[in-house]
N, C-alpha and C positions, 0 to 999 in steps of 0.2 A: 504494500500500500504506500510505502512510503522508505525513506530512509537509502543507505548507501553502502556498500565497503570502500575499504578507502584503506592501501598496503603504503607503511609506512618505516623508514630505517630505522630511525631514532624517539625514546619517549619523547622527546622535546617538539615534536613533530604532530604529537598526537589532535587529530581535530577539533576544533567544540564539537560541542553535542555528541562526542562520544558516547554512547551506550553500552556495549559490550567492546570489548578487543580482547585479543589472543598475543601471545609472544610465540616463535617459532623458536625455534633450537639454534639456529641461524642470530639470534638476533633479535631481526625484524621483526615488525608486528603487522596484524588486521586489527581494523576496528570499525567496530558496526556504528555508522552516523544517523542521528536519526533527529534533525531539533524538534517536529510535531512530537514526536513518542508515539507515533500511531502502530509504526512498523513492530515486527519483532522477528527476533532470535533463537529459530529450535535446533534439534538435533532428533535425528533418530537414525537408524539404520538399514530401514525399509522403506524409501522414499514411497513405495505403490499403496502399503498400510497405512503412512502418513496420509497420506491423499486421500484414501476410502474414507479413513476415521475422521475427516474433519469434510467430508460429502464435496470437495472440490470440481468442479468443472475440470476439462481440459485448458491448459495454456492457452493463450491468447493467441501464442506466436505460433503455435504447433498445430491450431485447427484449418481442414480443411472447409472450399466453401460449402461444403454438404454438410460437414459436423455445425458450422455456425446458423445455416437454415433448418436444421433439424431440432439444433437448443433454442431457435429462438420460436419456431414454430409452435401452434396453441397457445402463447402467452399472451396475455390478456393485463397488459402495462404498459410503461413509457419505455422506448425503445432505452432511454439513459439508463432508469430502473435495471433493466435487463443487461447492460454492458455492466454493470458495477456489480451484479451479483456472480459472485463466488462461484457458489455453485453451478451457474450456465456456464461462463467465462472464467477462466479464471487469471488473473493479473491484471485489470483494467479497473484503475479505481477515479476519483472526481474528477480530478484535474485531466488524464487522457479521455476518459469520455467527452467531454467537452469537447479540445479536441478533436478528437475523431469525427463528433457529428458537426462540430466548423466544416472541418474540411468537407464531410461526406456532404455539407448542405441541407442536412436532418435538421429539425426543432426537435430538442433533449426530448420534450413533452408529448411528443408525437407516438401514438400508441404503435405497438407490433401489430397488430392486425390489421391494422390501415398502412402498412410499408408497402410497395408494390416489389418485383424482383430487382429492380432498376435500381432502388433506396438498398435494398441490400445487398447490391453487389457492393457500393460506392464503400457502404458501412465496412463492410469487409477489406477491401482492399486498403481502405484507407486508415483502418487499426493497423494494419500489416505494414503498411507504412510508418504513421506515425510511431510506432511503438520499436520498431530497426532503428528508425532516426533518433529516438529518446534514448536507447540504449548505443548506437556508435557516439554518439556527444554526452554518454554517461549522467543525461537530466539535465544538463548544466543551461540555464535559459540564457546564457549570452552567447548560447553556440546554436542555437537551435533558429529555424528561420525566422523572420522578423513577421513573415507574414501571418505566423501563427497565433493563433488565440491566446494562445498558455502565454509566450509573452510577453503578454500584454493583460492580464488577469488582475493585476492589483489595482489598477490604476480607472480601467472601466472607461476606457476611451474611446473614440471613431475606432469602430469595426476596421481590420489590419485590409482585408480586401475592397469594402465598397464606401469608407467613412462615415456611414452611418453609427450614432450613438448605441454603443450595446447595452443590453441590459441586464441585469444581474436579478435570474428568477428562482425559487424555495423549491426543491424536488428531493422527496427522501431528509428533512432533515440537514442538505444541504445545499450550499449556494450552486448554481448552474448561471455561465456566461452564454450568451446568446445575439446574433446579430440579427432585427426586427426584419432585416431585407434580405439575407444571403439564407436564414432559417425561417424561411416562413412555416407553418403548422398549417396542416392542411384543417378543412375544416367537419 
């Protein structure tokens, strides 16, 4: 959900918001960054048990388009709803949802059953995007492209593609960014 590793030589080196770190035999250390505290830190030795036992979806990065039209099918919520749940998906939490449904052109609020193929191909392809590019630029927002929602998130400015004012709407408990002209909601 959140948070980082981050390999480092020396304690003196150590990050804020350290949460967990390891020392290696070597030396060096890992340390788990995390300043929300949302994320965390397990261990087991049967990644596939870990998985059943905590009812996970498949990766995000690892589903094909049939596995993602098959999880989202029958659902009866907001397509955002559904990218953030665990259980259908698993690895996509507030801030790439938004994302994804920028770029894909989706309103977060826009139910699954009203998607057509066309809105799910977009949704698809464009998790599998944004989610490569969040991970080769390691999250870092000043690596990430300018034209993207994330950011620009705190500040709540002209939409990055069309300059229209976005607006900041309540789904699940949390905040969802939104461009009024590039995400329209069908009706």
């Amino acid at each position: 959900m959140t948070g980082f590793l981050k390999y480092f030589q020396n304690k003196a080196e150590e990050p804020e918001h350290t949460r967990v770190w390891m020392q290696f035999s070597s030396g060096s250390f890992l340390s788990f960054v995390c300043p929300r505290m949302f994320g965390e830190v397990d261990y087991t030795r049967d990644v596939d048990q870990y998985i059943a036992e905590r009812d996970l979806g498949p990766d995000a990065l690892a589903v094909t388009r049939k596995q993602v039209k098959d999880r989202l099918a029958g659902k009866s919520t907001s397509v955002k709803s559904a990218l953030m749940n665990q259980q259908v998906l698993a690895g996509i939490g507030n801030v790439y949802s938004d994302e994804v449904l920028f770029q894909a052109r989706v309103h977060p609020q826009e139910r699954l059953e009203g998607l057509d193929a066309r809105n799910l191909e977009r949704i698809y392809v464009k998790m599998k995007s944004v989610l490569k590019q969040a991970i080769r630029h390691q999250a870092d927002l000043r690596l990430l492209p300018k034209s993207w929602l994330l950011t620009h998130r705190e500040e709540v400015p002209p939409c990055p593609q069309c300059g229209t004012k976005l607006r900041r709407i309540p789904i699940m408990q949390r905040s969802s960014y939104v461009c009024p002209r590039c995400q329209r909601k069908s009706k």
